[in-house]
MDAnalysis code that builds the backbone (N, CA, C; Angstrom):
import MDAnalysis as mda
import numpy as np

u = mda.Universe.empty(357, n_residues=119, atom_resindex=np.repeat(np.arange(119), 3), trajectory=True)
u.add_TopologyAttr("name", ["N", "CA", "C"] * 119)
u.add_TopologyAttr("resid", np.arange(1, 120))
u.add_TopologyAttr("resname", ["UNK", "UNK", "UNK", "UNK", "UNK", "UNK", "UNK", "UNK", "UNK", "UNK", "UNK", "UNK", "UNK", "UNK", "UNK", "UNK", "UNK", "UNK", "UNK", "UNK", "UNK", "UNK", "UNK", "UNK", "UNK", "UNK", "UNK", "UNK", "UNK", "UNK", "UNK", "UNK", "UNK", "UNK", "UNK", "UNK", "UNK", "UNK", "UNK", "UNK", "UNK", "UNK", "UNK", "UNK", "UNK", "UNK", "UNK", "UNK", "UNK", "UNK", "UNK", "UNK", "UNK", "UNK", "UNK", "UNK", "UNK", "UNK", "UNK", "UNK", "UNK", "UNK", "UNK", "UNK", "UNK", "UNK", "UNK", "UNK", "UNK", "UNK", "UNK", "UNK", "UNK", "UNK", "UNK", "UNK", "UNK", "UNK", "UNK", "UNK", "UNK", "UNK", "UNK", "UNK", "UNK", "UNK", "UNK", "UNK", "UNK", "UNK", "UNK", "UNK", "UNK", "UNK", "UNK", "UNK", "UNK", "UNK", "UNK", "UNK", "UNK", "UNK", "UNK", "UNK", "UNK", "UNK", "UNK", "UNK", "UNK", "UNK", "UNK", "UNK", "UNK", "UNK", "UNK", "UNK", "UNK", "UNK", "UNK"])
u.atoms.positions = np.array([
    [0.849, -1.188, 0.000],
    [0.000, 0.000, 0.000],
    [0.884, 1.237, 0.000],
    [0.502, 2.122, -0.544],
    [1.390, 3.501, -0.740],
    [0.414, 4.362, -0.250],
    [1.559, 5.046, 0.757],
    [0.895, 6.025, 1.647],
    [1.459, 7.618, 1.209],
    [0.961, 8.780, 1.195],
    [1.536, 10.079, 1.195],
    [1.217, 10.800, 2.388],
    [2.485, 11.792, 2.552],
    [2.491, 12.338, 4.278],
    [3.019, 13.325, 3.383],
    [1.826, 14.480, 3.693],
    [2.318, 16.486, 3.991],
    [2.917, 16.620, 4.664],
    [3.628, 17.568, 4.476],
    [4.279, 18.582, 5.626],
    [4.664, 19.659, 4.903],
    [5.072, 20.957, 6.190],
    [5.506, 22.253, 5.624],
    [4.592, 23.209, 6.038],
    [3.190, 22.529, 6.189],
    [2.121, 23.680, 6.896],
    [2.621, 24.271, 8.113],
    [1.946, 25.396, 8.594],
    [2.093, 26.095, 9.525],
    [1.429, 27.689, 9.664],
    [1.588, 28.287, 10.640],
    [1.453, 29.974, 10.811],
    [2.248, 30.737, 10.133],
    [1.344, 31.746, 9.583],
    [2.802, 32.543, 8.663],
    [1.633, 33.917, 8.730],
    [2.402, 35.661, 7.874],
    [1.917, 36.159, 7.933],
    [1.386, 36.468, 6.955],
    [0.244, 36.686, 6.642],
    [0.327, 37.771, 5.187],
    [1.039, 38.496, 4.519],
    [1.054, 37.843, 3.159],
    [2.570, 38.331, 2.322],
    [3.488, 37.328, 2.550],
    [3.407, 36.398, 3.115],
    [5.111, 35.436, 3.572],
    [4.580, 34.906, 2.649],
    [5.526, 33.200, 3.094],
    [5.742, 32.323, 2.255],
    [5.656, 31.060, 2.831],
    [5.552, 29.944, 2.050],
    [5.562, 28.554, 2.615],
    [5.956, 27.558, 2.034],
    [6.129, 26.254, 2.088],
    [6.435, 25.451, 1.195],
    [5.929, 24.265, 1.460],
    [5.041, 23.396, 0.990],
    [4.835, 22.503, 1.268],
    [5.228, 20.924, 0.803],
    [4.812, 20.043, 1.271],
    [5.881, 18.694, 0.597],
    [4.754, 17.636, 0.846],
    [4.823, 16.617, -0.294],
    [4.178, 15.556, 0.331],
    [5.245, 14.057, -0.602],
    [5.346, 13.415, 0.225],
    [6.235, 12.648, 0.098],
    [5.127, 10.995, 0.100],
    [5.502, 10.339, -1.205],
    [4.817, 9.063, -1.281],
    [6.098, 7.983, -0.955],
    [5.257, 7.015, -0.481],
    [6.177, 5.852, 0.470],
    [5.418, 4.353, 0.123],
    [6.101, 3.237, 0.112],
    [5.689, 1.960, -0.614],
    [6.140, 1.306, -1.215],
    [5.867, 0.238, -2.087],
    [6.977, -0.631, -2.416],
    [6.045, -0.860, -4.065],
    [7.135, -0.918, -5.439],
    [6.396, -1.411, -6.564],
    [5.122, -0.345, -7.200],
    [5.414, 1.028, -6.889],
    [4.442, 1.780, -7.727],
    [4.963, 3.159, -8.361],
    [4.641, 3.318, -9.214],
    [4.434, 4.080, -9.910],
    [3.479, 5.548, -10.208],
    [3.818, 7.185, -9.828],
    [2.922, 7.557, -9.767],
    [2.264, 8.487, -11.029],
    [1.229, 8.767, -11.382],
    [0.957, 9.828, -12.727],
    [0.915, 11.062, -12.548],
    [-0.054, 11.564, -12.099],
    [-0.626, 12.949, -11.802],
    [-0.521, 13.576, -10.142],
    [-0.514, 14.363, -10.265],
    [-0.364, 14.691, -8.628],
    [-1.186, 15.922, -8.529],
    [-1.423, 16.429, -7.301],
    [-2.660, 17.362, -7.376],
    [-2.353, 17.936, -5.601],
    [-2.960, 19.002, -5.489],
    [-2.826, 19.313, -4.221],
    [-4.312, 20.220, -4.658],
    [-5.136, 20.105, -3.039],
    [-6.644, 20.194, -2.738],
    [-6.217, 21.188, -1.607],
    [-7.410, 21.910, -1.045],
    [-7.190, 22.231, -0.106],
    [-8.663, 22.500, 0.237],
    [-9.473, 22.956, 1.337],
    [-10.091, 22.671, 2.164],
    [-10.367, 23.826, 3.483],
    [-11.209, 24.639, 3.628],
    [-11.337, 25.679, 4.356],
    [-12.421, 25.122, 5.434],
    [-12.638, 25.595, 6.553],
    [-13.982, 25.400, 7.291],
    [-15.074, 25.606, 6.781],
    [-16.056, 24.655, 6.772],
    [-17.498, 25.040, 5.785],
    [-17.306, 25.341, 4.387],
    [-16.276, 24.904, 3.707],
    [-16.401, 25.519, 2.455],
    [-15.478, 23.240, 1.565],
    [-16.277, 23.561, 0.555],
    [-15.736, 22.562, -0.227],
    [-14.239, 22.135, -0.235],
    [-14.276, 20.746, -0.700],
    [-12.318, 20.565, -0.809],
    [-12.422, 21.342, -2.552],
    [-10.885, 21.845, -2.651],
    [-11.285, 22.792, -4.073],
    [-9.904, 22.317, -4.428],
    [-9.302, 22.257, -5.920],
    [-8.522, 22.081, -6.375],
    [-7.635, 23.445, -6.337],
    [-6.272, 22.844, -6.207],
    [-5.420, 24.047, -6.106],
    [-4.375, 24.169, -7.544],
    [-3.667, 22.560, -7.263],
    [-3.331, 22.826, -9.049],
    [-3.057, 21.493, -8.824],
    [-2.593, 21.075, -10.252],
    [-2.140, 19.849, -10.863],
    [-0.659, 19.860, -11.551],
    [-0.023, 18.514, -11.659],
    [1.225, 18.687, -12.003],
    [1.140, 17.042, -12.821],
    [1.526, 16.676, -14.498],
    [1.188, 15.639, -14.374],
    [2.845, 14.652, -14.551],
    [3.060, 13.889, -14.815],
    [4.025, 13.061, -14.833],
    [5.289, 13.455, -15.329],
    [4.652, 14.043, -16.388],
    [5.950, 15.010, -17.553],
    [6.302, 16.268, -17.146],
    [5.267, 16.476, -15.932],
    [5.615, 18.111, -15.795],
    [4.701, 19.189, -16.115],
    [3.547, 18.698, -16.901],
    [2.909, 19.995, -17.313],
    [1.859, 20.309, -16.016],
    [1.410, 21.667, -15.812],
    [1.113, 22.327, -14.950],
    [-0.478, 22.646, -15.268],
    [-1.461, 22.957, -14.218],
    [-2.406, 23.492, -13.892],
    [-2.683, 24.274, -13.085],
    [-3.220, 25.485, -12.813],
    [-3.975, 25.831, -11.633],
    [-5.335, 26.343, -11.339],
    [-5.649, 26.546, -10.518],
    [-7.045, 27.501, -10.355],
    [-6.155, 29.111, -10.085],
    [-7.471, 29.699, -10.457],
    [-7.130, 30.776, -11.356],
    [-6.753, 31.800, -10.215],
    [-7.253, 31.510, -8.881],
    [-7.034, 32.647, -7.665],
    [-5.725, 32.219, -7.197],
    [-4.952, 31.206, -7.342],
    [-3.349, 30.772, -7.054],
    [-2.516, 31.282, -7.923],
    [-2.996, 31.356, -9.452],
    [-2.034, 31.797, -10.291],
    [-1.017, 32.696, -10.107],
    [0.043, 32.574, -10.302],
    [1.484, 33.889, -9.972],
    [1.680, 33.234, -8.921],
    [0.845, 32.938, -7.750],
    [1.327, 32.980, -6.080],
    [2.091, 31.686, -5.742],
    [1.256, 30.605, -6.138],
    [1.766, 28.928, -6.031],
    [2.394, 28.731, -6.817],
    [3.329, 27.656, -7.138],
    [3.738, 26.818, -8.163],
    [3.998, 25.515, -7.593],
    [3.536, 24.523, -8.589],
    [3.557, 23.164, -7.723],
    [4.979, 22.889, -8.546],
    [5.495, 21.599, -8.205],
    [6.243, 21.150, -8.930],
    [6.628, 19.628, -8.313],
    [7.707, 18.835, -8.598],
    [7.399, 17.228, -8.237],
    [9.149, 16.917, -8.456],
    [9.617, 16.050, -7.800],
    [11.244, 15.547, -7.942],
    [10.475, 14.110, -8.291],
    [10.416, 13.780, -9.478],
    [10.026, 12.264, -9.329],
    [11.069, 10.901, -8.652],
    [12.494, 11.692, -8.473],
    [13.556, 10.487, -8.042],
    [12.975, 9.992, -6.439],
    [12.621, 11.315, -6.240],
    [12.332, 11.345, -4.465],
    [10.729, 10.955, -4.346],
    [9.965, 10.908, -5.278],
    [8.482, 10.636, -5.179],
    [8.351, 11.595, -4.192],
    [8.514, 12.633, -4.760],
    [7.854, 13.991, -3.205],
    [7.042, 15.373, -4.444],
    [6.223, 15.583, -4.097],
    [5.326, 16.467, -4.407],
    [5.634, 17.699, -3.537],
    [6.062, 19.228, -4.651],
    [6.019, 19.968, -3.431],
    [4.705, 21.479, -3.869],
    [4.806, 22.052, -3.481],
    [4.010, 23.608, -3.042],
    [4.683, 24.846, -2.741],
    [4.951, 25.578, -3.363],
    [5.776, 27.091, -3.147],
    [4.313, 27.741, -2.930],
    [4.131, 28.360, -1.939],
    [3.383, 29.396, -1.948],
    [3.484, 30.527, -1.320],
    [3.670, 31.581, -2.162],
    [3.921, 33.227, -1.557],
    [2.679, 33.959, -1.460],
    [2.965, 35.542, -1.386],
    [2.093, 36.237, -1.221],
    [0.572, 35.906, -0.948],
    [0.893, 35.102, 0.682],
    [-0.121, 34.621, 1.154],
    [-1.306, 35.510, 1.503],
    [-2.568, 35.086, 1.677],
    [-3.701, 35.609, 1.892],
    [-4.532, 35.303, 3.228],
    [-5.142, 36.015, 3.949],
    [-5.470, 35.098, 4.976],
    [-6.737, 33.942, 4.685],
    [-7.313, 34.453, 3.459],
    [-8.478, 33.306, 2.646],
    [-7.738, 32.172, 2.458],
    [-6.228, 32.019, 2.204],
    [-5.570, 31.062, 1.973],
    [-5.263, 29.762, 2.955],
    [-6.031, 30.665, 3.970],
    [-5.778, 29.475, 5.497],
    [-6.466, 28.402, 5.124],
    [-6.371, 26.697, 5.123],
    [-6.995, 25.984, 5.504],
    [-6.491, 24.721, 5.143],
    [-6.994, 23.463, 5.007],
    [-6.151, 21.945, 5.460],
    [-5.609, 21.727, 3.987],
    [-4.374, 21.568, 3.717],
    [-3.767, 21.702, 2.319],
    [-3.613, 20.097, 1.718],
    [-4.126, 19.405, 0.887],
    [-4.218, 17.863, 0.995],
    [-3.474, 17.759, -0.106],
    [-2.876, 16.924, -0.770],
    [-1.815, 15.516, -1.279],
    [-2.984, 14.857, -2.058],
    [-2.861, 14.381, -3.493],
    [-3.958, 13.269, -4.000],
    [-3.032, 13.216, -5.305],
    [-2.951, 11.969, -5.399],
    [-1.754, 10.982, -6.654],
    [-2.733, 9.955, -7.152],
    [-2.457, 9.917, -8.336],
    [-2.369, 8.986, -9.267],
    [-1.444, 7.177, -9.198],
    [-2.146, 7.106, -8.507],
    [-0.771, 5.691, -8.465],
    [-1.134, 4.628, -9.284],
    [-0.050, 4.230, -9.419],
    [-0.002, 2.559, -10.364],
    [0.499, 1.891, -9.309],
    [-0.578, 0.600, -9.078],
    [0.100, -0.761, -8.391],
    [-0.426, -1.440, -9.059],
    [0.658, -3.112, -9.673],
    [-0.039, -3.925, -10.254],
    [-0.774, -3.380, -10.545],
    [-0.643, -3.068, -11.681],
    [-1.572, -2.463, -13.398],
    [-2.937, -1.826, -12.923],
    [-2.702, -1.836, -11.438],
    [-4.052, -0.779, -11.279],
    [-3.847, 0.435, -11.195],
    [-4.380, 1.614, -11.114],
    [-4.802, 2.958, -11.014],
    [-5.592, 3.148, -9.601],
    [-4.755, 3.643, -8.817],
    [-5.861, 4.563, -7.127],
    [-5.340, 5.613, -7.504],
    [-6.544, 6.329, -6.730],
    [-6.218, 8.019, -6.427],
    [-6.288, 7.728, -4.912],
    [-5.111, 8.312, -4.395],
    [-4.574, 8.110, -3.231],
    [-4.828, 9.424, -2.668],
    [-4.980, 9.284, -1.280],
    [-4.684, 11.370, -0.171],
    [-3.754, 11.273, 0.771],
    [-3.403, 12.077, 1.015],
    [-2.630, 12.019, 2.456],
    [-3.798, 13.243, 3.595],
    [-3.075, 12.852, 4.965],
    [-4.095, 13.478, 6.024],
    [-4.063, 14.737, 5.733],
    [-3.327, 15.986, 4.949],
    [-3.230, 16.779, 5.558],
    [-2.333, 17.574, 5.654],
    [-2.270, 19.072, 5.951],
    [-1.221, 19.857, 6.611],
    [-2.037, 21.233, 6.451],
    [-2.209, 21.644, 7.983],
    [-2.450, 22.956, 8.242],
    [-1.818, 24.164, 7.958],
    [-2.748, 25.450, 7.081],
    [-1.766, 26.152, 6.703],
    [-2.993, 27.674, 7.520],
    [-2.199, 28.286, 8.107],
    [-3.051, 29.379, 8.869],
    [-2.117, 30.500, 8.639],
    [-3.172, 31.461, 7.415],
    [-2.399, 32.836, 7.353],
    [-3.370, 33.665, 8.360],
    [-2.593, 34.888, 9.039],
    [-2.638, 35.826, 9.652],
    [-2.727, 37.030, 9.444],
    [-3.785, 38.118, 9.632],
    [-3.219, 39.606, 9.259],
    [-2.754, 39.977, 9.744],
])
């Protein structure tokens, strides 16, 4: 089974910066697409951007300029640059992959990582 674990969340101020990481772990897989979600109180999980195997990029349109995702495939780690934070930007920042095991396809999550901007 292949598991992914965030990290990098935390308190920061408006205007800083952050970085986030999610690192996949397991034996015999392969991953495609990678994606990072995120998740506010009372409000939907919402896509933040996409990154797919080769590299090409997505985002939603209120991250644009601020985030950039990007991926080390040697390290199977997914990461998150995010600047010119917002305090709308606060909330649970999630991990979701594409994996190959034995010729199957999961979309995998990890728990998590709290990100709380401040004015």
């Amino acid at each position: 089974q292949v598991q992914l674990v965030e990290s990098g969340g935390g308190l920061v101020q408006a205007g800083g910066s952050l970085r986030l990481s999610c690192t996949a772990s397991g034996s015999d897989f392969s991953i495609a697409s990678m994606r990072w979600y995120r998740q506010a109180p009372g409000n939907l999980r919402e896509l933040v951007a996409t990154i797919t195997a080769g590299g090409a990029t997505t985002y939603a349109d209120s991250m644009k300029g601020r985030f950039t995702i990007s991926r080390d495939n040697a390290k199977n780690t997914l990461y998150l640059q995010m600047s010119s934070l917002k305090p709308e930007d606060t909330a649970l920042y999630y991990c979701n992959a594409d994996i190959w095991v034995s010729r199957r396809l999961t979309s995998t999550w990890g728990q998590g990582t709290q990100v709380t901007v401040h004015s």
